[in-house]
C-alpha positions in Angstrom: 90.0 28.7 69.9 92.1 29.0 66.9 92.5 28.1 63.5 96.7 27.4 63.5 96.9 29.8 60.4 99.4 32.3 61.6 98.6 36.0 61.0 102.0 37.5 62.1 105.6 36.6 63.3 106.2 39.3 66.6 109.2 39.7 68.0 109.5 39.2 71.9 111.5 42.8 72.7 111.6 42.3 76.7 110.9 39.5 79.7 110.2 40.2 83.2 110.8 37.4 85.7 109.0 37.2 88.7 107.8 35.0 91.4 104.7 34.1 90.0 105.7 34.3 87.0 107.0 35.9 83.5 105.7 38.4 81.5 106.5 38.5 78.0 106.6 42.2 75.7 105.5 41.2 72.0 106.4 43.5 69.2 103.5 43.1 66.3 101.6 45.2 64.0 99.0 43.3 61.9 97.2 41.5 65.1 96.9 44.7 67.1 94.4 46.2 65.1 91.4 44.6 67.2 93.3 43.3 70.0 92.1 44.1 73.7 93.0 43.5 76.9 91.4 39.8 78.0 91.5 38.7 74.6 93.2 35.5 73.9 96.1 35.3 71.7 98.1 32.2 70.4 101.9 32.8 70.7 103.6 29.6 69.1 100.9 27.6 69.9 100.2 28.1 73.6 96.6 30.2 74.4 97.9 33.3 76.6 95.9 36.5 77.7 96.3 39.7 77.2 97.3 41.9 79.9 98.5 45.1 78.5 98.6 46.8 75.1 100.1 50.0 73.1 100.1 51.0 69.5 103.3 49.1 69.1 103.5 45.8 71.5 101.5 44.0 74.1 102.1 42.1 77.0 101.0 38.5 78.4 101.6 36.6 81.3 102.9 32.9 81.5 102.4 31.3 84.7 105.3 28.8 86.2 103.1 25.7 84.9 102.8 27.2 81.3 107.1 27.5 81.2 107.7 23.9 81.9 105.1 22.4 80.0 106.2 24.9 76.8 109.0 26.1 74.8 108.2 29.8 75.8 110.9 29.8 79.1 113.5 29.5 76.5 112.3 32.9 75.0 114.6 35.9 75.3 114.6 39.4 74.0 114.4 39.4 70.0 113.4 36.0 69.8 110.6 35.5 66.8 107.5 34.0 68.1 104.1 33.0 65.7 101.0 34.9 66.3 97.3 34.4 65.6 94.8 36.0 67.1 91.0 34.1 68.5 89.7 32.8 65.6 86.0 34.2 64.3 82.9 32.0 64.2 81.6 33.1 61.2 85.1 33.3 59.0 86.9 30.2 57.4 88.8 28.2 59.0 91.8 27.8 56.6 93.7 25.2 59.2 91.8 23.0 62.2 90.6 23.8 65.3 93.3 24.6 67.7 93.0 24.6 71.6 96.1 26.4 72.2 96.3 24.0 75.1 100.3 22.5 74.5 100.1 18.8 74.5 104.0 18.2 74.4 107.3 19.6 73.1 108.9 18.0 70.2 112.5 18.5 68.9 113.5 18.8 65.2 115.4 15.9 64.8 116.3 16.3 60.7 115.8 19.2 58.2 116.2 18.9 54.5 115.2 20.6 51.6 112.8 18.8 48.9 112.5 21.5 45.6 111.4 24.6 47.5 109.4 22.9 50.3 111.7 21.7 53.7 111.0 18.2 55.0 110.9 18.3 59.0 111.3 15.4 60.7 110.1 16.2 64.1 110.3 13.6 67.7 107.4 14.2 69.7 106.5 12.1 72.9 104.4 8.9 73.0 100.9 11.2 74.3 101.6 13.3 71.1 101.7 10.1 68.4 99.1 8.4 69.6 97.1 11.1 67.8 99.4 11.3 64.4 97.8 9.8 61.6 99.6 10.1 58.1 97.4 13.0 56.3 95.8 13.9 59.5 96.6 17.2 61.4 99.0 18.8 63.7 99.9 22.0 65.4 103.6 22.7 65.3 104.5 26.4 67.4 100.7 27.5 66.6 101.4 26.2 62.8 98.5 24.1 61.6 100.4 21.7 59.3 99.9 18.0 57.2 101.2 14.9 58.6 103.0 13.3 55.7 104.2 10.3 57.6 104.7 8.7 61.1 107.1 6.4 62.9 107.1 5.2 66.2 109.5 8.3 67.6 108.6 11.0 65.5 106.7 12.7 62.3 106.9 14.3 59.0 105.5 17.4 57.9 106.5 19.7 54.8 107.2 23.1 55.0 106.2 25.2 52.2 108.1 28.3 51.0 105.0 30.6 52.1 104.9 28.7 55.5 108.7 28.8 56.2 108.7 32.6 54.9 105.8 33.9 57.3 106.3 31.7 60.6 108.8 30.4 62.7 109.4 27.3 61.2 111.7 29.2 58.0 114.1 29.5 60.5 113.7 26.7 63.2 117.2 24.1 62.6 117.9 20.9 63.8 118.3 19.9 67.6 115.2 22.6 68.1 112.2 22.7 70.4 108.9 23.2 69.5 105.5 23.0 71.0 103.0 20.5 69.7 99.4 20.3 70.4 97.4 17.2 68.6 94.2 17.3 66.7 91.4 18.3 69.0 88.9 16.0 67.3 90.7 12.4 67.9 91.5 13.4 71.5 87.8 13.2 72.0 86.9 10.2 70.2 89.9 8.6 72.1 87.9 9.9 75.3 84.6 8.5 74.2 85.5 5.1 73.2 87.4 5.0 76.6 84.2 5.6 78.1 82.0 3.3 76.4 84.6 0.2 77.2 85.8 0.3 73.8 89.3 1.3 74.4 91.9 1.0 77.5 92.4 3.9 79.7 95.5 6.3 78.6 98.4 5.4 80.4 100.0 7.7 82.8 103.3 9.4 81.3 106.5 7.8 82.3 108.2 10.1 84.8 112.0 9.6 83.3 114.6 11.3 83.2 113.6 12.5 79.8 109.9 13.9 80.8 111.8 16.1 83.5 114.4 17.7 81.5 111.9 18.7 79.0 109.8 20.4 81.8 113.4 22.1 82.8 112.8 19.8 86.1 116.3 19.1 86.8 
């Protein structure tokens, strides 16, 4: 579990392909103080393990299943990526609770700057807004951020100079993927009103054209 504060940006400085899978070689300092092999790490978002570890970089492995539902198959070497490391029962939790389970990739449709914040607006698929709520909370690549406002495509959330200068997100530009998880809390009231009769089932995802490009499908 994790909090969606980010503690680090790494920098991915090698990826090894395989059959099974791909193993990704993070570059960080701050994180690795009490990191171990086993321990779960959140790198932009998505909950990964640690396999291997030095005094300079450690490793993880993403499985075939993890690349297609993620942004992290588009990774190559010296690509910035948000860390945050399992989050502590007993500290604050400065964000929300975060799975690190990817719910959907989003693309940043417009960027603009408002005084020294940057307004993103970002589409996100149908199983991701049914959970926006204006003022309610999202992960964005492991970034626990504010909704300001939702449509029926996409949402808003504002980017403050602290936020765009420590994470990902200062540099993200339009036309950009990003991996979007949605607030833990309503997917499980969602779950128990379905249960008690009090809401329809969720419907299956459309398999389109759309929903298998963004799994790199075809």
């Amino acid at each position: 579990m994790f909090t969606g504060i980010v503690e680090e940006m790494g920098v991915v400085s090698s990826l090894v392909k395989g059959v099974t899978g791909t193993r990704l070689n993070i570059l960080a300092s701050a994180i690795l103080a009490d990191l171990s092999v086993g321990a779960s790490v959140s790198v932009n978002g998505t909950c990964l393990t640690v396999t291997t570890k030095t005094e300079r970089e450690f490793s993880v492995d993403v499985s075939p299943e993890t690349l297609s539902v993620t942004t992290l198959g588009s990774l190559a070497a010296g690509s910035p990526v948000n860390l945050e490391r399992a989050m502590k029962l007993n500290a604050r939790i400065g964000g929300h609770l975060v799975s690190g389970h990817v719910d959907g990739i989003g693309r940043i449709r417009t960027r603009r700057q408002d005084g020294d914040a940057v307004m993103l607006v970002i589409e996100a698929p149908k199983e991701v807004l049914r959970y926006c709520v204006p003022k309610g909370s999202i992960t964005v690549d492991g970034i626990s951020l504010t909704i300001n406002d939702v449509s029926d495509r996409s949402f808003t959330v504002c980017i403050i100079p602290h936020t765009a200068k420590v994470t990902t997100l200062g540099v993200k530009q339009e036309g950009e993927w990003v991996n979007l998880e949605s607030d833990l809390i309503g997917k499980y009231v969602e779950r128990l009103l379905q249960e008690r009769g009090h809401l329809p089932a969720k419907p299956a995802p459309a398999i389109d054209r759309d929903y298998l490009q963004k799994r790199g499908l075809i």
